[in-house]
DODO-563421 format. One record per atom (N, C-alpha, C, O): residue in one letter; x, y, z. Coordinates in steps of 0.1 Angstrom, whole numbers, plus 2048, in hexadecimal, padded with zeros to 3 digits. Layout:
N
aXYZ/...
//
This chain:
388
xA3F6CA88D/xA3D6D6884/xA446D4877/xA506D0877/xA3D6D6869/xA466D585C/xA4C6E085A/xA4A6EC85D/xA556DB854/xA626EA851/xA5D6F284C/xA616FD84F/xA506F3841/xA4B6FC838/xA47707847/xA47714847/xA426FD853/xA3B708859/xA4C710865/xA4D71C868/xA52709868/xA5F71086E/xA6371C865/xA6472786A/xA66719858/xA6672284D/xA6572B84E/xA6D73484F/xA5272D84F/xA49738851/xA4873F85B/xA4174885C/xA4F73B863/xA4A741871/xA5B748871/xA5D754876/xA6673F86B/xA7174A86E/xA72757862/xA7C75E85F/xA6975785F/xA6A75F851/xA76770859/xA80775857/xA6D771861/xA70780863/xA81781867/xA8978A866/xA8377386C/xA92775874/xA9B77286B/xAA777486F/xA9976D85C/xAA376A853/xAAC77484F/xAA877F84B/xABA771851/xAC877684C/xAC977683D/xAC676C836/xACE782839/xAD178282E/xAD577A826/xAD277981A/xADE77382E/xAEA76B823/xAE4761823/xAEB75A81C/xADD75B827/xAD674F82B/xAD274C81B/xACA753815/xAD973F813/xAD0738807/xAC4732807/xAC4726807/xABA737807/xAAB72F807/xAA87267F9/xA9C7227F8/xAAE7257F3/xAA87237E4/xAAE7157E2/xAB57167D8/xAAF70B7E5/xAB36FD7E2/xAAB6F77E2/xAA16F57E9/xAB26EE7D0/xAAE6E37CE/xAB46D47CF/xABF6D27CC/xAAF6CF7D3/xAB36BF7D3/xAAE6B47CB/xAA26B07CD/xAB66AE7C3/xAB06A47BA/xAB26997C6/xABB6967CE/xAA96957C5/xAA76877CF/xAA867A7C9/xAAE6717CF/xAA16767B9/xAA566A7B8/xA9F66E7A5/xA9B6787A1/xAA26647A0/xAA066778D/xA9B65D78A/xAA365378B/xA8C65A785/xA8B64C783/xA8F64277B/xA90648770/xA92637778/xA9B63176E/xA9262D760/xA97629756/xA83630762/xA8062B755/xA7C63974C/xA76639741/xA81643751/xA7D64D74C/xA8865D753/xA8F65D75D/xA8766574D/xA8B672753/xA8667875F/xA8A683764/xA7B671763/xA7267976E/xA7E67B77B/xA8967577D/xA78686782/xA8568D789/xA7668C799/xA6A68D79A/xA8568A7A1/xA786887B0/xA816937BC/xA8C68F7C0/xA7C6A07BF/xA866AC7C6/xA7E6B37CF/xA726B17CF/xA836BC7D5/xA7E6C17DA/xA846CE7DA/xA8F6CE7D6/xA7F6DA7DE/xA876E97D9/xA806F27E5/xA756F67E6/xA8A6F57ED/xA877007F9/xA8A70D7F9/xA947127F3/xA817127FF/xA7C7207F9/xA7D726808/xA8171D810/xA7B73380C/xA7273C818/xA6673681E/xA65732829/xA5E735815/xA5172D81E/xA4E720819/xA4371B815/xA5A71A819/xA5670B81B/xA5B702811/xA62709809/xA5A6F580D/xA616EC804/xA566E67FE/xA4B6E3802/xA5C6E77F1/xA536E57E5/xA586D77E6/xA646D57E9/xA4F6CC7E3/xA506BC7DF/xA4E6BE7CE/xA446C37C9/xA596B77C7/xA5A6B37BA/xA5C6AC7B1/xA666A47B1/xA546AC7A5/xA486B379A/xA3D6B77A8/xA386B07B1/xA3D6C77A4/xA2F6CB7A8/xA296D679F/xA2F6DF799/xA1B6D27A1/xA136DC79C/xA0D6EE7A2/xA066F07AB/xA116F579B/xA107007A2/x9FC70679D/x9FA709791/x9F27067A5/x9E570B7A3/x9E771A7A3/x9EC7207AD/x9E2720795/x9E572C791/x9DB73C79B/x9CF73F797/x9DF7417A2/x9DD74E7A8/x9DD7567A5/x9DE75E7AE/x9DA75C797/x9DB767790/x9E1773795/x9EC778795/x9D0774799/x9CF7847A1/x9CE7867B0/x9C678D7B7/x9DA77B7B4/x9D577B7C4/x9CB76F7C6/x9CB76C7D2/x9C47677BF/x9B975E7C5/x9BB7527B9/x9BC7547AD/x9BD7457BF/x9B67397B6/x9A97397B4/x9A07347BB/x9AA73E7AA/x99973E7A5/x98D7387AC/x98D72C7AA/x98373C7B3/x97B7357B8/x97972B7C1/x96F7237C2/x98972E7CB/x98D7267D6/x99372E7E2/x99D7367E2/x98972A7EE/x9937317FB/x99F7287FE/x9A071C7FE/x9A8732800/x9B772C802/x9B872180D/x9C371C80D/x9B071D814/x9B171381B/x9AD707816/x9AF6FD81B/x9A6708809/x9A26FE7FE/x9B06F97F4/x9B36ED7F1/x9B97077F0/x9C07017EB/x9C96FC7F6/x9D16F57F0/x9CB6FD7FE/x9D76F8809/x9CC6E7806/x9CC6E17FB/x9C76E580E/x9C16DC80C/x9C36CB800/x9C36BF803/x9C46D47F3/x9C56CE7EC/x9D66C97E6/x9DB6C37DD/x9DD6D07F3/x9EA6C87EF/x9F16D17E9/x9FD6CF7E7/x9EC6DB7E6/x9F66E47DD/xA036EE7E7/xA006F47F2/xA0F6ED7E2/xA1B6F67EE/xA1B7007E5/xA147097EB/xA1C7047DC/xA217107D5/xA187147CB/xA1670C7C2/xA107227CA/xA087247BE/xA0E7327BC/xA1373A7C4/xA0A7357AD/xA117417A7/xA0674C7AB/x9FB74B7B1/xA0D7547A7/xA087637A5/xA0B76C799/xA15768794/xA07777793/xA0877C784/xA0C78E78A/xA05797790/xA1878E783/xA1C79A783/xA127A277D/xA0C7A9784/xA107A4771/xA0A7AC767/x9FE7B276F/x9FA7BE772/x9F87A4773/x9E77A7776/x9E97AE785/x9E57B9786/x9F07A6792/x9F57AE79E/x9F67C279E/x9F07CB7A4/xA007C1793/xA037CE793/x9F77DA788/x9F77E5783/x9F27D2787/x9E37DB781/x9DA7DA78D/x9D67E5792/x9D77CF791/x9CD7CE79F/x9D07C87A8/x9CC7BC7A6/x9D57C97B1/x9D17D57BA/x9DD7E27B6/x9DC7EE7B5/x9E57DE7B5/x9F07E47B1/x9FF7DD7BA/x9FD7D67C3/xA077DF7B8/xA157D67BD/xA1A7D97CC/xA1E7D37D6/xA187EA7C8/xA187F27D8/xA137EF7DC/xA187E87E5/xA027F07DC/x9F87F27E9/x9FD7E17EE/x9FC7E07FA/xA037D27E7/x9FE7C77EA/xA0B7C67F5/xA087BF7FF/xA1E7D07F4/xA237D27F9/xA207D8805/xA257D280E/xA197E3808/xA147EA816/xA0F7E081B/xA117DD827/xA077D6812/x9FD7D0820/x9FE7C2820/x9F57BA823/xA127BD81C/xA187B6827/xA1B7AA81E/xA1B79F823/xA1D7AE811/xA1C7A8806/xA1679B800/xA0D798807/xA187937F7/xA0B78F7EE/xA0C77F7F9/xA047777F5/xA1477C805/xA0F76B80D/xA06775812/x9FA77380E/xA06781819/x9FC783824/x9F4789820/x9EA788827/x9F3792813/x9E579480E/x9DF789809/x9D378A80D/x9E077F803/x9D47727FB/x9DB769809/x9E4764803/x9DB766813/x9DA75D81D/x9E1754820/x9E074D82A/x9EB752816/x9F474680D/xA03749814/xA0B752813/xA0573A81E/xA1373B824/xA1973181D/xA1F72C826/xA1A72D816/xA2272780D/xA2772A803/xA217347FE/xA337267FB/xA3C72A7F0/xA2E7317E4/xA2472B7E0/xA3273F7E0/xA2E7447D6/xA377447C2/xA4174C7C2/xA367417BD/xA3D7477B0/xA327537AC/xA267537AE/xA3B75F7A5/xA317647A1/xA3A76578E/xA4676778C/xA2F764784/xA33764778/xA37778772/xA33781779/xA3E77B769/xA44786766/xA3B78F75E/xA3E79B75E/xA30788757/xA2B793751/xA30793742/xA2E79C739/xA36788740/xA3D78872F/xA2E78172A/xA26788725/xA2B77672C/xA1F76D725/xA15777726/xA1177871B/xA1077D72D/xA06788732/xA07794722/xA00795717/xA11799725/xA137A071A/xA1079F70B/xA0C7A5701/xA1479270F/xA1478A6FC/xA05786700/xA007896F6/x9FF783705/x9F077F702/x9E2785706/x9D7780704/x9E879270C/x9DD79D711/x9D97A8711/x9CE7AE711/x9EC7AC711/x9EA7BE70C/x9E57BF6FF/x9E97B66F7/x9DF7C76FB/x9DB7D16F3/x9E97DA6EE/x9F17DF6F6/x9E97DA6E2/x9F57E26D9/xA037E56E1/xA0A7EF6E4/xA057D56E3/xA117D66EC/xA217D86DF/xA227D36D4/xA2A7E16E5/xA377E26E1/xA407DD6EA/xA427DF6F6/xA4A7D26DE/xA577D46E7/xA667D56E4/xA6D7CF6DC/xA697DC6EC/xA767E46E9/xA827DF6F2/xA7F7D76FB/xA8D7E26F0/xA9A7DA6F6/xA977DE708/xA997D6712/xA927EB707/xA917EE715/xA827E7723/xA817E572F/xA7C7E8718/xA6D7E671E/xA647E3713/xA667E5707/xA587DD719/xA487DA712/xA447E3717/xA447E6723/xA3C7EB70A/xA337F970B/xA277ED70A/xA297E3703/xA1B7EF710/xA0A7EB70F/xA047F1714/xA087F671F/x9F87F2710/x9ED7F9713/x9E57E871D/x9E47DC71B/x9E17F1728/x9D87E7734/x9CD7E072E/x9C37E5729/x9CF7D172E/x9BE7CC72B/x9B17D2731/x9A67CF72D/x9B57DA73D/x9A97DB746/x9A57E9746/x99D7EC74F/x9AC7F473C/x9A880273E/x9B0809730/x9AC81472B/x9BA80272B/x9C080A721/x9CE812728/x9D481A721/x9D0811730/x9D981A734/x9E881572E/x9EC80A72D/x9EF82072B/x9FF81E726/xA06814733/xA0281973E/xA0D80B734/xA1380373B/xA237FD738/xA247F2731/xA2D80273C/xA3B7FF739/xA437F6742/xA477FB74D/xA467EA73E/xA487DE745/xA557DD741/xA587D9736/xA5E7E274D/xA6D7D9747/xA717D0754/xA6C7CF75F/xA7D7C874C/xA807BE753/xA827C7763/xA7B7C376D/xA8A7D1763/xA8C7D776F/xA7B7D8777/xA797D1781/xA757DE773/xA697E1778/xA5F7D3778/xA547D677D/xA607C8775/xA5D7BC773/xA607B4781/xA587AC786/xA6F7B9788/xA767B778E/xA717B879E/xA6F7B07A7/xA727C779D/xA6B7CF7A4/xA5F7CF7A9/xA5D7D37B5/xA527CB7A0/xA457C67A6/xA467B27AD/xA3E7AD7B5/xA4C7AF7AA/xA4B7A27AE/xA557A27BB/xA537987C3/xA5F7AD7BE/xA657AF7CC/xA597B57D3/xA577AF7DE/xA527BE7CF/xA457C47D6/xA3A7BC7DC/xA337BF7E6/xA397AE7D0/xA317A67D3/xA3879B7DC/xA2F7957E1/xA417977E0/xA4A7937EA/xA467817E7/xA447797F0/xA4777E7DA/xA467707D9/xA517677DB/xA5976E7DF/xA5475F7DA/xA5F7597DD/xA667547CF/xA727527CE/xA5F7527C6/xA6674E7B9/xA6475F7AF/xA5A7667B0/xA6D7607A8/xA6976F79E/xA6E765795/xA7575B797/xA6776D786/xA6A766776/xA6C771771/xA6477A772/xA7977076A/xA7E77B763/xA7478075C/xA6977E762/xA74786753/xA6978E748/xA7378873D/xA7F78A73B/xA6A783738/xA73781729/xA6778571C/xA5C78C71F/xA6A78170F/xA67784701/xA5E77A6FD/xA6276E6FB/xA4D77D6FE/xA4B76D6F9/xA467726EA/xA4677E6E8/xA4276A6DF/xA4176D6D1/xA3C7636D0/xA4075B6D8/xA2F7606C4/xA2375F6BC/xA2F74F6B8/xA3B74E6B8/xA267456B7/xA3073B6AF/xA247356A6/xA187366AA/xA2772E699/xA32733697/xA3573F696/xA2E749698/xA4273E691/xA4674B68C/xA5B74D680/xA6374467C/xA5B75567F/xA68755678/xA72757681/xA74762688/xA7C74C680/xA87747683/xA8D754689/xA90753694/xA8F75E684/xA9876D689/xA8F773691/xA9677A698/xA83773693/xA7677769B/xA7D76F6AA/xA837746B4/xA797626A7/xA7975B6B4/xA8C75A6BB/xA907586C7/xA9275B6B2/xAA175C6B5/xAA376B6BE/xAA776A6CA/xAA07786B7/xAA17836BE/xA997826CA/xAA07846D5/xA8A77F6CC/xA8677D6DC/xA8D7726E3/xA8A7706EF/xA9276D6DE/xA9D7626EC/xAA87696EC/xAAD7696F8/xAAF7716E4/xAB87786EA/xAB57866F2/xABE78C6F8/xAAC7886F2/xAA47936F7/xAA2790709/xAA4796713/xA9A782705/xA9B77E713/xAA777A71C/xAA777D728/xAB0774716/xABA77471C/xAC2780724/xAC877F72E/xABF78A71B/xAC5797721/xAC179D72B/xAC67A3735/xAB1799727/xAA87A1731/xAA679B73F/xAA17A0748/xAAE78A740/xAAD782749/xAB7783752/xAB777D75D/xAC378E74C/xACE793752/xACC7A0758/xAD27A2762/xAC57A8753/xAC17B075A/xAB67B5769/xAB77BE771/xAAD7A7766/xAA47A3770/xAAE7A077A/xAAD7A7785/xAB7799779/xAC4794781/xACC7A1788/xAD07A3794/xACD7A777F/xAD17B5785/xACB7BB790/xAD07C179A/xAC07B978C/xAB57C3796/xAB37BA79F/xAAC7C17A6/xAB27B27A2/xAB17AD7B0/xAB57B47BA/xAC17B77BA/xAAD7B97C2/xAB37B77D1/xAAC7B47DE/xAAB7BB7E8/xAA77A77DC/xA9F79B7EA/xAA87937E7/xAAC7907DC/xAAD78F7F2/xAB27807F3/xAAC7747F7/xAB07697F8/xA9E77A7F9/xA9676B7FE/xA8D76D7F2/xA8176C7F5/xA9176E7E5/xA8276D7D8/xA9576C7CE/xA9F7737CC/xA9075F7C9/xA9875B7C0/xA9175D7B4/xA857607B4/xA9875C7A8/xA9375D79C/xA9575378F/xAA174F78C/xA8A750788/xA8B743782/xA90749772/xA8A75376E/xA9974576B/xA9D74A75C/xA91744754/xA8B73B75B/xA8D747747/xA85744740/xA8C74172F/xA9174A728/xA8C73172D/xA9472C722/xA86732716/xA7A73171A/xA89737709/xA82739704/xA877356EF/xA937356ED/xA817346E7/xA8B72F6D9/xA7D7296D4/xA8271E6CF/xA727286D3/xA667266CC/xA687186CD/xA6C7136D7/xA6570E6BF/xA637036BC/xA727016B7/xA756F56B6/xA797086B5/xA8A7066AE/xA926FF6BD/xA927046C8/xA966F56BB/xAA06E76C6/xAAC6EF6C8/xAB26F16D3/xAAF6F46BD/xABD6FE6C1/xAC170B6C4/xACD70F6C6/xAB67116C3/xAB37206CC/xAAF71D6DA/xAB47236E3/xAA67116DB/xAA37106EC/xAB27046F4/xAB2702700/xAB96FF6EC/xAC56FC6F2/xACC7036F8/xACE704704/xAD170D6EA/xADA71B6E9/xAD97256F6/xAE172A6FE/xAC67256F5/xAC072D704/xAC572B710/xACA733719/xAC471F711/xAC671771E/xAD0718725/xAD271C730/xADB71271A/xAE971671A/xAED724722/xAF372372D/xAE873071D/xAEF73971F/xAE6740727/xAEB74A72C/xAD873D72C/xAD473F737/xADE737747/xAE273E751/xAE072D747/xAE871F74B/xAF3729752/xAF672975E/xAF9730747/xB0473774F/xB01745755/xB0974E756/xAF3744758/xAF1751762/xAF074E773/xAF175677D/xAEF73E771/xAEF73677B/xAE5741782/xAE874978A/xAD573D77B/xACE73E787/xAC973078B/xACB724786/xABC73779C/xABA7297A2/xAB272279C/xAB27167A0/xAA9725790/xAA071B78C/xA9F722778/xAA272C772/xA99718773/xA9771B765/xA8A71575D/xA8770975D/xA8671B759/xA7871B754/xA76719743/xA7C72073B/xA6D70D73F/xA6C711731/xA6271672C/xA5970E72C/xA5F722728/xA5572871E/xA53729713/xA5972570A/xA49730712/xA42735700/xA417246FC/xA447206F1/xA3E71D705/xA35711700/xA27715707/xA2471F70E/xA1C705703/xA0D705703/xA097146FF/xA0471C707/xA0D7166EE/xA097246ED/xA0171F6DE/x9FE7276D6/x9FE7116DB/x9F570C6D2/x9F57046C9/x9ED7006C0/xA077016CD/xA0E6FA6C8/xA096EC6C8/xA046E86D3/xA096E16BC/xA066D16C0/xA0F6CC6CE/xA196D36D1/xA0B6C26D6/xA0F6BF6E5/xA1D6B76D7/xA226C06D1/xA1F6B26D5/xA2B6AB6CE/xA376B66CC/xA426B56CF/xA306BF6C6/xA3A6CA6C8/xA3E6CF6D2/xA4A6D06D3/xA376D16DA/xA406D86EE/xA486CE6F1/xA526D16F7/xA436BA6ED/xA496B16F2/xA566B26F0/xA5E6B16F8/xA586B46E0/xA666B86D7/xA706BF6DD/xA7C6BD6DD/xA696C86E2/xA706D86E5/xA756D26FD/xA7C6D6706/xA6D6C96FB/xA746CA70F/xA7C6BC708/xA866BD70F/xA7F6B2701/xA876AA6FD/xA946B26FA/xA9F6AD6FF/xA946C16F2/xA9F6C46F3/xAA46CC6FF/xAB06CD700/xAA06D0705/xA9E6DB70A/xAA26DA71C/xAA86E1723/xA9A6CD720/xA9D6C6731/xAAB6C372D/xAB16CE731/xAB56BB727/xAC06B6728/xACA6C3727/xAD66C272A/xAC36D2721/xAD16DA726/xAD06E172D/xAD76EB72B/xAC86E1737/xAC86E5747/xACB6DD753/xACA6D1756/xAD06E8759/xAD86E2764/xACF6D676D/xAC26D776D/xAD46CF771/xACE6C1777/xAC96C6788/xABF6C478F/xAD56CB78A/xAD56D379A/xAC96E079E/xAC76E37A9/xAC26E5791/xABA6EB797/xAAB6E9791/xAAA6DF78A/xA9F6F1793/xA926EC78F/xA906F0785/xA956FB781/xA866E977E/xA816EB772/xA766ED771/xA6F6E5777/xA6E6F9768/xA606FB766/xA5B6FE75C/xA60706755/xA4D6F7759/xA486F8748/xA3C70374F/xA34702758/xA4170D747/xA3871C749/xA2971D742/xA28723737/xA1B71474A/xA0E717743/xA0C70673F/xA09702734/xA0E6FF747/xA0A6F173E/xA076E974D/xA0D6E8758/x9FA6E2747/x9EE6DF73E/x9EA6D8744/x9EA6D6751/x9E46D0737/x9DC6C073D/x9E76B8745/x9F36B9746/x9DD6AE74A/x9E66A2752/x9ED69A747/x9F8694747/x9E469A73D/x9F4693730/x9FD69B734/xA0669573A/x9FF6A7732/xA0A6AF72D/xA146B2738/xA206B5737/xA086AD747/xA146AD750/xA1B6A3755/xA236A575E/xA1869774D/xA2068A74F/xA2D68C746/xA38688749/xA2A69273A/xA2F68E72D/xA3D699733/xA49696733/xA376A673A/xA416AA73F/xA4F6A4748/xA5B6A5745/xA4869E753/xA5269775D/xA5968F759/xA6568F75B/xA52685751/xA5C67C74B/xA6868273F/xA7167C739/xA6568F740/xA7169173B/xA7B69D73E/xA836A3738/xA7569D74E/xA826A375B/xA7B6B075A/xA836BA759/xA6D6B575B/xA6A6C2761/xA636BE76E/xA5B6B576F/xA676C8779/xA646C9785/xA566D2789/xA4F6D1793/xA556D7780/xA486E4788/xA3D6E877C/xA416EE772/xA336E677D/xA296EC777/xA1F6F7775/xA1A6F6780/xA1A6FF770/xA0E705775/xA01704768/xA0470175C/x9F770676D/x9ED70B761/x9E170D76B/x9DE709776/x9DA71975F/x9CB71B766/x9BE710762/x9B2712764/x9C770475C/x9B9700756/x9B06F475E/x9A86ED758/x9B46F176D/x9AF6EA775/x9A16F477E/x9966F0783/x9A56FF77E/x99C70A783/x99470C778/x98970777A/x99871276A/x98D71775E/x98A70A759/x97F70D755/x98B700757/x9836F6758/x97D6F4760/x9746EE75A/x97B6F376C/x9726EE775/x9656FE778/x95A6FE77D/x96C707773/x961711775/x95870C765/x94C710765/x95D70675C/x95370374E/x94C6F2750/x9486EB747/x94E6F075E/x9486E3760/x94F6D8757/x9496D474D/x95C6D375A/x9616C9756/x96F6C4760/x97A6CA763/x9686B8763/x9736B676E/x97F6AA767/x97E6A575C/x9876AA770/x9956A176A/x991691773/x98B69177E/x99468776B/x99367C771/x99B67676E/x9A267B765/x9A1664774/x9A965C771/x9A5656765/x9AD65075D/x995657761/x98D654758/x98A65F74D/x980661746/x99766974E/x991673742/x98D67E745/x99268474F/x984684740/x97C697744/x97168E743/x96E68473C/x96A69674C/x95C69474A/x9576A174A/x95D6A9751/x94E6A3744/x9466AE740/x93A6AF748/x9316A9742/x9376B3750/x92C6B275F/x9216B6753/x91B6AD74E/x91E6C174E/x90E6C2749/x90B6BA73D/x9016BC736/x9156B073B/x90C6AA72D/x8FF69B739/x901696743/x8F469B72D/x8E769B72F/x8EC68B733/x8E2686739/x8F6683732/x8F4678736/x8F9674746/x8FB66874B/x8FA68174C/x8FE67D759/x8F5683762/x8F968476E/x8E968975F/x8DE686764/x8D668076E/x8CE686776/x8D767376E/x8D266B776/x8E266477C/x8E165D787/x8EF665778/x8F565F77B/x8FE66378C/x90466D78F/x8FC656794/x8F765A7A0/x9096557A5/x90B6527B1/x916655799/x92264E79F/x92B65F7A0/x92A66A79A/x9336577AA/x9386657B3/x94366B7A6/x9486627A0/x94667D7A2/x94D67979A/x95D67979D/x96567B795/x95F6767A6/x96E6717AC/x96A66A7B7/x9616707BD/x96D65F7BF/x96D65B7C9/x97C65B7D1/x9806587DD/x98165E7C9/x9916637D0/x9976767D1/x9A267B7D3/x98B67A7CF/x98D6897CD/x98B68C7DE/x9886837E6/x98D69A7E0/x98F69F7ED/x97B69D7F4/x97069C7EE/x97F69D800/x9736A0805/x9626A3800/x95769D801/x9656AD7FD/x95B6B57FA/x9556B17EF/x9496B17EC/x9626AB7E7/x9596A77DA/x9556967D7/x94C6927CF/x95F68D7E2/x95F6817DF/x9506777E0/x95066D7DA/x94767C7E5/x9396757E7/x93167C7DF/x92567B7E2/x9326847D6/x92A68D7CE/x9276877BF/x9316857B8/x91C6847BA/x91867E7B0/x9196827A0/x91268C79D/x91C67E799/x91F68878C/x90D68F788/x90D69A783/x90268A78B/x8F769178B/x8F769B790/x8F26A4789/x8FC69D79E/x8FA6A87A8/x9086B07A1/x9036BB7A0/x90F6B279E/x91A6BF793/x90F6BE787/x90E6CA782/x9096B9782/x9036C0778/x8F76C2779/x8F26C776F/x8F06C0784/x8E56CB78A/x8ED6D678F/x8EA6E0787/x8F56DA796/x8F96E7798/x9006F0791/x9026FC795/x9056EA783/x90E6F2779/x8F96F176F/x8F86F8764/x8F16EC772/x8E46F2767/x8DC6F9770/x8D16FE76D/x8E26FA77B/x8D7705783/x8E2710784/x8DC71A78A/x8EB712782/x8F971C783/x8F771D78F/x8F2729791/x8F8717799/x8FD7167A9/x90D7187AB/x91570E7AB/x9127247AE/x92072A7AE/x9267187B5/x92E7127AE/x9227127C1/x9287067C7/x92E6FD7B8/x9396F87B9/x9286FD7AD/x92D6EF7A6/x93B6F77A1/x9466F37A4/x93A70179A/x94E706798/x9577067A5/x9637027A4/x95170C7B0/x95B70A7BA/x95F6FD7BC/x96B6FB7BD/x9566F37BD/x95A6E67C1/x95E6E07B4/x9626D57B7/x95F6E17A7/x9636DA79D/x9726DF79C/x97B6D779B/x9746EB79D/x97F6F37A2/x98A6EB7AA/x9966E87A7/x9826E77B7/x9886E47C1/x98C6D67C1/x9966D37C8/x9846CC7B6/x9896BF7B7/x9956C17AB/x9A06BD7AD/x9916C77A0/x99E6CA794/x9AD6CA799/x9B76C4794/x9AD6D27A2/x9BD6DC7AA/x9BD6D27B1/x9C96CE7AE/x9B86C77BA/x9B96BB7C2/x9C06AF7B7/x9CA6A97B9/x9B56AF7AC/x9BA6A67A7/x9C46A379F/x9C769879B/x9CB6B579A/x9D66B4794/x9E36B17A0/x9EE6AC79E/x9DF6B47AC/x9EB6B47B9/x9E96A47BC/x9F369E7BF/x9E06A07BA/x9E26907BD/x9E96877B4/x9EF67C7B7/x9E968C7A6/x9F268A798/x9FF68B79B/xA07683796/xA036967A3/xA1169B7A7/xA156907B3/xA1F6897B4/xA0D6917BB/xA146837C3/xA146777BF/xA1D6707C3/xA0B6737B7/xA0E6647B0/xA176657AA/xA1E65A7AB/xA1D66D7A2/xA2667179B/xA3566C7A2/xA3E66479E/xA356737AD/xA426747B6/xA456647BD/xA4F65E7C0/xA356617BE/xA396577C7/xA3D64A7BC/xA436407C0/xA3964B7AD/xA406427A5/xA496457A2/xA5063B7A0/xA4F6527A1/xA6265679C/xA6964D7AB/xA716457A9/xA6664F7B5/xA6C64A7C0/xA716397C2/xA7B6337C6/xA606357B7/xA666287BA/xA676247AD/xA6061A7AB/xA6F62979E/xA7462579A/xA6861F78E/xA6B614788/xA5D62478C/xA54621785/xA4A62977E/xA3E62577B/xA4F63277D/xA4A640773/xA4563E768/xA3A642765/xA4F63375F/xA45633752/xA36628751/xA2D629749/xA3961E759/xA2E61975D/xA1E622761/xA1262175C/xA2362876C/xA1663476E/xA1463A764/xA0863C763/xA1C64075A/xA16649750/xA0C643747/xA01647743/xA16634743/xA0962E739/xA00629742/x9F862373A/x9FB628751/x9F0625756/x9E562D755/x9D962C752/x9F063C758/x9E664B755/x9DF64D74C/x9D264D74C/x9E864D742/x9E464D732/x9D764372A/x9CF645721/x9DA639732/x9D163072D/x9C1633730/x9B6635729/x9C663273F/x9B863D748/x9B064873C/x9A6649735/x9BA64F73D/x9B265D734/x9AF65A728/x9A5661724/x9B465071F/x9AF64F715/x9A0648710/x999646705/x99F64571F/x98E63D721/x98664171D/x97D63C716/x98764E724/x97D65B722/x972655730/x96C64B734/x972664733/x969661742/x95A66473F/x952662748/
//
């Protein structure tokens, strides 16, 4: 039996005082920063760099949960903002919260509802106390504070909560982006306050735009709230990739070594090497699902684009190392079913994407282990720049 599943099964009998939330650095590779850990939770141990496949609203887009188990994935997020609009945070609490409503016995994060805010609400305000917005999905007035931020994601019974913090437009002016990091900070203390699960830890969110010494500064003084994990945000917000690179160059070395690290919304498989090698542990993004629902899959050889006219007749599988379902399947046959709109070709482009970013994550781990990280990245790199 794996611990993830002992875990789960003792869920109901766990003691209070009991610490669930450890991380362990296991080994640092020497040609690079890449970090190889693992981090135990309630339902189960995350193996690390991992990628988290994004859950929005309760569902990985266009995949039964036995698909993403499947593909390797331990931990996928879930979204405050959108949960507590639909179904609502309560009803997902009555009915035994958000593992046993979406089917999912493994480690959940669920995100705070700050990124949400800044990229969805409608005529959103925000004030020392709370974000006033109006609902994307009806107009309704909506008042999000850290406390009540807090509070839906205990409802939602995930195992990771992220504070709510301040995210802002970048660029932007230096006193703009200075007051929302201190804003978050505050508000990251307050989230802190309002705890009360002991089995749902909560991740701080380092925030300071494109400025090296606002997101130092952050870190720092997040650092001494000594929570279990720490997150960097208000990047992949459209920024050049050189610039996010900039900003985790400063940014990984002033966080604690002892606990995990997570780039909030990122990305491509560039972006998730470029990560590791420079000491982040955890990922997420939706763009292995909304890409494969626009017909374009990830390869060792690049994206390929399933409906362009020259894969037509072409009868080569488009992964032969992808999962099951998709490994004997011909790049012809995805682009006969994305030109006949046959719901099958997004589920299954879907399904090899989320596979093949989780197979990225263990190649990953298994080169930090043995001490040859940067070698794999320029193998990666080289790969993609083929073009598939």
């Amino acid at each position: 039996m794996e611990l993830r599943d002992t875990l789960d099964q003792s869920a109901l009998e766990r003691p209070a005082e009991v610490d669930w939330f450890q991380y362990k650095l296991k080994h640092v590779d020497v040609t690079s920063k890449a970090r190889r850990g693992e981090f135990v939770t309630p339902h189960g141990v995350v193996q690390t760099p991992a990628f988290m496949p994004v859950g929005t609203q309760g569902t990985v887009k266009g995949l039964e949960i036995g698909l993403v188990h499947q593909t390797g994935a331990e931990m996928i997020l879930g979204n405050t903002y959108h949960l507590s609009l639909r179904p609502g945070d309560d009803i997902v609490a009555e009915l035994g919260g958000l593992h046993k409503f979406m089917g999912w016995h493994g480690p959940i994060l669920t995100d705070s509802g700050g990124f949400q805010i800044f990229s969805l609400a409608q005529m959103r305000k925000v004030t020392e106390k709370e974000a006033i917005f109006q609902s994307h999905i009806d107009g309704r007035k909506i008042h999000l504070s850290p406390e009540r931020s807090i509070e839906i994601q205990e409802n939602l019974g995930s195992d990771i909560a992220m504070v709510l913090d301040h995210v802002v437009e970048l660029p932007n002016e230096t006193k703009v982006i200075r007051e929302a990091m201190n804003r978050s900070i505050r508000w990251a203390k307050r989230c802190q306050d309002a705890a009360t699960r002991k089995d749902q830890a909560q991740f701080a969110i380092v925030q300071g735009g494109l400025d090296e010494g606002l997101r130092v500064e952050c870190a720092q003084r997040l650092t001494e709230l000594e929570f279990p994990g720490y997150a960097i945000g208000g990047l992949s917000v459209g920024e050049p990739p050189p610039e996010m690179y900039r900003i985790l160059d400063a940014t990984c070395p002033a966080l604690p070594t002892n606990k995990p690290r997570y780039l909030m919304g990122v990305g491509r498989p560039e972006d998730l090497l470029e990560g590791i090698r420079r000491g982040v542990d955890l990922f997420d993004c939706v763009m292995p699902t909304r890409n494969g629902r626009n017909a374009l899959a990830f390869t060792d050889e690049g994206t390929v684009r399933v409906r362009n006219a020259k894969y037509q007749r072409d009868s080569t599988p488009l992964d032969p190392k992808s999962v099951p379902q998709v490994a004997g399947l011909s790049r012809a046959y995805f682009r006969h079913l994305f030109m006949a709109k046959e719901m099958l070709g997004p589920i299954l482009l879907s399904l090899h994407n989320v596979a093949y970013y989780q197979r990225l994550m263990r190649e990953a781990r298994q080169a930090i282990e043995e001490d040859r990280f940067e070698a794999y990245y320029e193998q990666k790199m080289a790969g993609w720049s083929s073009g598939g």
